[in-house]
N, C-alpha and C positions, 0 to 999 in steps of 0.2 A: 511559116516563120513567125509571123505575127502572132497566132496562138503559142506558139511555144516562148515568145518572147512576155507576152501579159503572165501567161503561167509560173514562170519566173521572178516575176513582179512581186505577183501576187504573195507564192510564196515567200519568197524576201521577206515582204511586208511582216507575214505573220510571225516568222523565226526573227525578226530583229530586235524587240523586246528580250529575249533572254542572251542577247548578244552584249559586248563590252565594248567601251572605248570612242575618240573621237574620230575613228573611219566609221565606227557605224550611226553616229550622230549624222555623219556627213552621205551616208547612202540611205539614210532613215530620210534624209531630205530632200535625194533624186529622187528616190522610189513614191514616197508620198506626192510630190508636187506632178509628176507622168499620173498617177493615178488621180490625181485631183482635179485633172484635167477633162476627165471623161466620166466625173460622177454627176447624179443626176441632180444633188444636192447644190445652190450657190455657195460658190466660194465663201458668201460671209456666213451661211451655215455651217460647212464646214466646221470655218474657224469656232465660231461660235461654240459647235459639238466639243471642238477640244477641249476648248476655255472653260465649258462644262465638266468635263471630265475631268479635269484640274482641280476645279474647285471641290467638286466632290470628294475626289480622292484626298484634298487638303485638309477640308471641314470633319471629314469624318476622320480622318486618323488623328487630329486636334483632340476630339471629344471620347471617342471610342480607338485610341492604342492598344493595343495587344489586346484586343476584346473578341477577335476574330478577322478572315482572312474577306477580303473585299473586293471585287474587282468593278469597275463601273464601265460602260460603253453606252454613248450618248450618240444619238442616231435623227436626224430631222428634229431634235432638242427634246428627244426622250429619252429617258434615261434606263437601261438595263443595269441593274445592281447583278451581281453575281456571288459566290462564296460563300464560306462555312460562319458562322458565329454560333455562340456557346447557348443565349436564349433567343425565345421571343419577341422579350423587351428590348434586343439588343436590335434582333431584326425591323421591327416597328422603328426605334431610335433613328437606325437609319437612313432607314425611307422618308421621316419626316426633314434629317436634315439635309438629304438629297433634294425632297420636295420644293424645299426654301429658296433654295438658290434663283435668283432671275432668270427670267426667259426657259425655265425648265417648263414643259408643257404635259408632259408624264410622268410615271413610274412604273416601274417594271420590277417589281420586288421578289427576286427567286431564290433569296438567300436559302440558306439551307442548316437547321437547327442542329449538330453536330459535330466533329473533331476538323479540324482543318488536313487540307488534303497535304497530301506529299511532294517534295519536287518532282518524281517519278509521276504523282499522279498528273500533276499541270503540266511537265513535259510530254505526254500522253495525249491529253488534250489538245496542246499545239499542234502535235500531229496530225490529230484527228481533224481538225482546222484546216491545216494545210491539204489536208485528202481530198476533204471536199471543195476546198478552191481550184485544186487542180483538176478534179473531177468537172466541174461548173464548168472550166473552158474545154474541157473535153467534149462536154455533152452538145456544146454550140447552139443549145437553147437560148440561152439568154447571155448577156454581159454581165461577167460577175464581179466587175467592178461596181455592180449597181445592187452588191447584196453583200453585207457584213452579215460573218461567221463569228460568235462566239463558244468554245465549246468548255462545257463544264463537267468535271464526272461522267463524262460519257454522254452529257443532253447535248447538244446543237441546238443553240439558239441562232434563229435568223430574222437578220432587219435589213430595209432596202426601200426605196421605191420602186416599186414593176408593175408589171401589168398583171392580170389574174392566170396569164397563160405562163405569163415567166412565174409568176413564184409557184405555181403548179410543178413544175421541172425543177427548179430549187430545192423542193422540197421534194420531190420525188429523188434527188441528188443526195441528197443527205439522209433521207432514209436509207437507203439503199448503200451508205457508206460504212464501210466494216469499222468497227470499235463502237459505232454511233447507237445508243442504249434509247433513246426519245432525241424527239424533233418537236421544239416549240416554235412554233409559227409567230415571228412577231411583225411580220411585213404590212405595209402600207402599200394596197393594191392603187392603182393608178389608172384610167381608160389608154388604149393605144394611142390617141391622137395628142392626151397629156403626153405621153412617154417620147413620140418623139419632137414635140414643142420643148421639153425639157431637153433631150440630147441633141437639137440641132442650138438650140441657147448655148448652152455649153462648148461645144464645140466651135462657133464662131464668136464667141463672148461676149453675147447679146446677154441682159439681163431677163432669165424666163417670167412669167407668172408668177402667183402664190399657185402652191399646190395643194388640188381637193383631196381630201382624201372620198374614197366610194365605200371602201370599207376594208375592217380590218378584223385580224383575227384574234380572239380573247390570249 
């Protein structure tokens, strides 16, 4: 029952952006705060990632309007850029003023020099998103509340804090899921006794550690 009810969640989560109106403002806000509950990130990171993502998505459409298609996903206060633009200079522009922003601690630049995709194609994606989230609580590897899926053209990019063993299965998850064309690895691996220092914090609302990173992948 419980996995079928996070799997629900989850997907939720990802089909609610192309959803309308003030019920989905208002399940955008259950669905988020049950999951925010059991990530590995503190709450004021969390917030933080949003605020980032905000300003991102603010800054640059400011500067670069109609110059190409954008998507941002800020993760432990790094930032994945996503999306088509028409140059290089465009792509660099970007990232510089993604970079800018405070308390941003990465970039993650994967834009992609060419025509912007289609609704058909980003509804595709979604999908492919939601495959693999559902897939995640299938496999009962890991908690996939502790691993953001974004998918673009067919890549699967993944971010999270886990252990080397969960994002092994994650990532053996998402290859292994039909549509999925490439798998970018963008996980921050974590030892087990962080992981569950960090999930017992959370869970009882203790404030955890800073978190090491051991390493990660290019």
């Amino acid at each position: 029952m419980k996995k079928h009810l996070l799997a629900a969640l989850l997907v939720g989560a990802t089909a609610l952006p192309a959803l309308q109106g003030c019920v989905t403002m208002v399940a955008a806000g259950v669905t988020s705060g049950v999951l925010a509950t059991f990530d590995r990130r503190s709450l004021g990171t969390q917030t933080e990632d949003e605020s980032i993502e905000w300003k991102a998505d603010t800054r640059v459409s400011e500067k670069l309007r109609d110059r190409g298609h954008f998507n941002f996903t800020s993760y432990n206060r790094k930032v994945l850029i996503t999306g088509e633009v028409a140059s290089e200079e465009i792509k660099t522009e970007a990232e510089r003023i993604v970079s800018e922003i405070p308390n941003v601690h990465g970039v993650f630049n994967e834009l992609v020099v060419g025509p912007s995709s289609s609704f058909s194609d980003r509804s595709n994606d979604a999908f492919i998103t939601s495959k693999i989230k559902s897939r995640s609580v299938d496999s009962g590897k890991f908690n996939p509340v502790h691993l953001k899926v974004v998918t673009e053209a067919g890549t699967a990019f993944l971010l999270g804090l886990l252990t080397q063993a969960e994002a092994d299965s994650a990532i053996n998850v998402a290859r292994t899921t039909a549509g999925v064309r490439r798998v970018v690895n963008l996980i921050e691996t974590i030892s087990p006794a962080k992981a569950r220092e960090l999930d017992v914090a959370q869970s009882s609302g203790q404030k955890p550690g800073p978190v090491p990173v051991e390493s990660r992948a290019p």
